[in-house]
N, C-alpha and C positions, 0 to 999 in steps of 0.2 A: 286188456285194452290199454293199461296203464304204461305195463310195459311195452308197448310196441309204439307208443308215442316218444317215449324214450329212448328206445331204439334207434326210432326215424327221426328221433332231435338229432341221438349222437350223429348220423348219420351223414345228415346235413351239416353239422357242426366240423364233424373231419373230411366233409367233400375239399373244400376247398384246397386246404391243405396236400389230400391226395393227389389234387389234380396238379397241383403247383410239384409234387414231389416226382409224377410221372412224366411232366411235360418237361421240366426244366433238367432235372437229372438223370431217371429210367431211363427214358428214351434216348438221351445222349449217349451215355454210355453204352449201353445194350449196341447203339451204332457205331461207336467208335470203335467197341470192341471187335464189332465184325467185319469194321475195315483192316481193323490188326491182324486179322489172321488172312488177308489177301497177299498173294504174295504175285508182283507182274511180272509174267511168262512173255510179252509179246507185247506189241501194241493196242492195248483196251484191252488184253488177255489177261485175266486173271485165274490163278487156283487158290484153294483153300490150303494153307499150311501155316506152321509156327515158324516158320524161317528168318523171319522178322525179330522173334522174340530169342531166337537164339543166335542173332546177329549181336545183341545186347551182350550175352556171354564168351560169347568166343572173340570179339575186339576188347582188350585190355583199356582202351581207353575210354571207354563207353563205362565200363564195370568201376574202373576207377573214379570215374569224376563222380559216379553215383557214391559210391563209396563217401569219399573228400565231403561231398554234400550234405549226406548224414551226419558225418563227424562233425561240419563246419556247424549242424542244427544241433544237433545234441551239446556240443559246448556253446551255444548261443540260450538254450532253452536254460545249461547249469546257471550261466552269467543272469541271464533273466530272472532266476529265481531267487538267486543269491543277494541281488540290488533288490530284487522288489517284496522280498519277506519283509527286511527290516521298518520298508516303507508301511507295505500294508499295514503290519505291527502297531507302529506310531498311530496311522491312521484310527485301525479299531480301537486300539486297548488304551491309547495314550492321550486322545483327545475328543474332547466333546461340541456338541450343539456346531455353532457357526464353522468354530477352526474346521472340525473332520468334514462340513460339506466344502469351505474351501481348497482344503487342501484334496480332496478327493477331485471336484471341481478342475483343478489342478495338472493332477493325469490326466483328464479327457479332454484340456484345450488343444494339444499338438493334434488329436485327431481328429480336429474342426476342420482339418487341411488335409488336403490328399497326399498319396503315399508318396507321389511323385515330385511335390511342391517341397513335401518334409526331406526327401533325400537328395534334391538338389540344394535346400538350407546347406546341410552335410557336404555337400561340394564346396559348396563357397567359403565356409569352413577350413577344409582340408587340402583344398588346394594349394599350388607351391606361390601362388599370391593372393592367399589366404587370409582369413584374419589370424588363424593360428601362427602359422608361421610367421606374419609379420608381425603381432606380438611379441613373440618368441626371439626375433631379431631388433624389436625395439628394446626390450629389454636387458639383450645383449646375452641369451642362453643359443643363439645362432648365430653364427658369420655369413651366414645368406640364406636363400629361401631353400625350404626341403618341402618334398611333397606328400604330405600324407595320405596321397589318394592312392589309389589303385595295387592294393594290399590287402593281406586276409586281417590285420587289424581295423581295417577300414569298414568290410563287410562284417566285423562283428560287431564295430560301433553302430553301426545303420541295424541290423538284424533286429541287438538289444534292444535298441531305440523304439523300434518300430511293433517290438512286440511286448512291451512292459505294460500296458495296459492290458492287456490280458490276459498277464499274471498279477496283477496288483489287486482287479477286481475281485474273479473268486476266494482271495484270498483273503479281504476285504470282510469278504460276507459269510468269509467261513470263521475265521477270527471273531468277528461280532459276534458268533452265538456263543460264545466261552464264555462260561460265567466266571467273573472277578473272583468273586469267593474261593474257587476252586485254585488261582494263582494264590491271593493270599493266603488260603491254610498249606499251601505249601512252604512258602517262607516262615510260616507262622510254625512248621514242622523242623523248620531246622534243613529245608533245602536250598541250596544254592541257585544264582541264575541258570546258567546251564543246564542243571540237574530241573528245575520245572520246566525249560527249553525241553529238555530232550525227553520228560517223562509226561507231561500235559499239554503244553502246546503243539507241539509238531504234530502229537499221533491224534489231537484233536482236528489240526486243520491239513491231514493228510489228506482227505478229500478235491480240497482246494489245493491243495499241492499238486497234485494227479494230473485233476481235470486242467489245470492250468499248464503245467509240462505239456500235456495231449497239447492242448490248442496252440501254445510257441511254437514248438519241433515240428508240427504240422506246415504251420504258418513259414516259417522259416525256410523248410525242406521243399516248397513250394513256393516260394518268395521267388522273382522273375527283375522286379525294377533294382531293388538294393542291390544284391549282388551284382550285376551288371555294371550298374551306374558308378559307383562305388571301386567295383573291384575290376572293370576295364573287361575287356572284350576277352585277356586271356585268365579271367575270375574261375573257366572250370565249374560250373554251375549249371545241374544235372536239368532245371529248366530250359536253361540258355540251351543245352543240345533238341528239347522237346521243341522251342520254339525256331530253330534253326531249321529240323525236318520240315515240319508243316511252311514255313514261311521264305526260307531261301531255296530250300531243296526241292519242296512241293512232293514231297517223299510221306504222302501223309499216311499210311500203313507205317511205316517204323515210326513215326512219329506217334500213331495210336498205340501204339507195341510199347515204347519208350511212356507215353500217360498210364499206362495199366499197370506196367512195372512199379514206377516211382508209386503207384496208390495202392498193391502189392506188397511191396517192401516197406513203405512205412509202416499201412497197417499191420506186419508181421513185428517192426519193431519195437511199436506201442504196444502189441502183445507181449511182448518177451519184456519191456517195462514194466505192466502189470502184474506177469505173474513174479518179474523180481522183488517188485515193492509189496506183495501181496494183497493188493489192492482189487477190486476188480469193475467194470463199467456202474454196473446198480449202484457200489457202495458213492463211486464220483460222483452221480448224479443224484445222489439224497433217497436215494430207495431204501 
């Protein structure tokens, strides 16, 4: 009797959730998917094929910009991780009581503002009457205005930006559970910084390292406003083609083709990250 009260708590306890997981996502996709394999024969004529999806492979420019896309994420996810170690670092190990919630505090202001608010800041910024550039000419390091917009430096600046808080957190809360002791009897041992860098910390907070990569390169690879914004209408940005289908072309079968790929191919290349790093899902999420 005991157990079936507990049963019918869990029950009700993950209805909601399921129903949120079936309505908002199942069912979308399960749809979107079945738009992707229509492929139009006629007017309101449709058949069932992959023609769609091997549109993707046989135009070079289609495969390319997906390509460019990954690579612009993948080095957006290394710069993410590389700025926001040392930080999170400082954060856990380095400071206490008030400082680490202010500075934690900190990271999460820029995200009180939308993604859109935050990358047109970055405009006004980078623009060729800019504060940078006019800086830059008051100073007397320019003889006139340059623009630093609509560049793949620019889309990396914005990428980083935009995705540092979520590598700075789990890394944050992965770092905090390291016990001090274990840093100090390493110095205490006659080991270098580096050498307890590379033998106790890292492969303590590889977890957070992981799950953190996962969530940038995700984010990034599927990032739609920075890139654009930033990096100008000829940015090549594997979204910018998903939202051209559905929204100029009204092509929405390649355009469903083109969402199942790019969510296809990433998650093949976060697999092939994990079995590099030899990581694997249970250990990132604390199993």
């Amino acid at each position: 009797m005991a157990s079936d009260k507990s049963r019918l708590g869990l029950i009700l306890l993950m209805a909601p959730l399921a129903i949120w997981l079936m309505t908002l996502i199942v069912l979308p996709h399960v749809g979107m998917f079945l738009v992707s394999l229509q492929e139009k024969v006629g007017i309101r004529q449709y058949e069932t094929s992959l023609a769609n999806y091997a549109v993707f492979f046989n135009e070079p420019l289609y495969w390319n910009t997906f390509a460019r896309t990954a690579y612009m994420s993948i080095t957006a996810t290394v710069l993410t991780l590389l700025i926001g170690f040392p930080v999170a670092y400082y954060i856990a190990k380095l400071t206490r009581g008030r400082t680490k919630t202010t500075l934690f505090l900190m990271c999460l202001i820029p995200f009180w503002v939308s993604e859109l608010v935050r990358t047109f800041g970055w405009m006004i910024l980078l623009r060729e009457t800019g504060v940078l550039s006019s800086f830059l000419q008051y100073i007397g390091v320019l003889a006139g205005p340059v623009e630093f917009l609509y560049n793949d430096a620019a889309i990396m600046t914005g990428l980083v930006y935009t995705s540092m808080l979520f590598m700075v957190v789990p890394l944050v809360t992965t770092l905090d559970s390291l016990d001090d002791s274990l840093i100090e009897a390493g110095y205490d041992l006659g080991g270098s910084s580096f050498s307890i860098l590379r033998e106790i910390v890292i492969p303590h907070a590889m977890p957070g390292i992981v799950s953190g990569c996962i969530v940038v390169f995700m984010l990034s690879l599927g990032n739609y406003l920075t890139p654009i914004l930033l990096g100008g209408k000829d940015s090549l940005w594997f979204t910018g083609l998903i939202y051209d289908q559905f929204i100029t072309r009204f092509n929405w079968e390649l355009g469903s083709a083109f969402g199942f790929l790019l969510l296809g191919l990433s998650s093949l290349i976060v697999f092939l990250a994990l079995k590099l790093s030899g990581q694997s899902l249970g250990k990132t999420m604390g199993r």
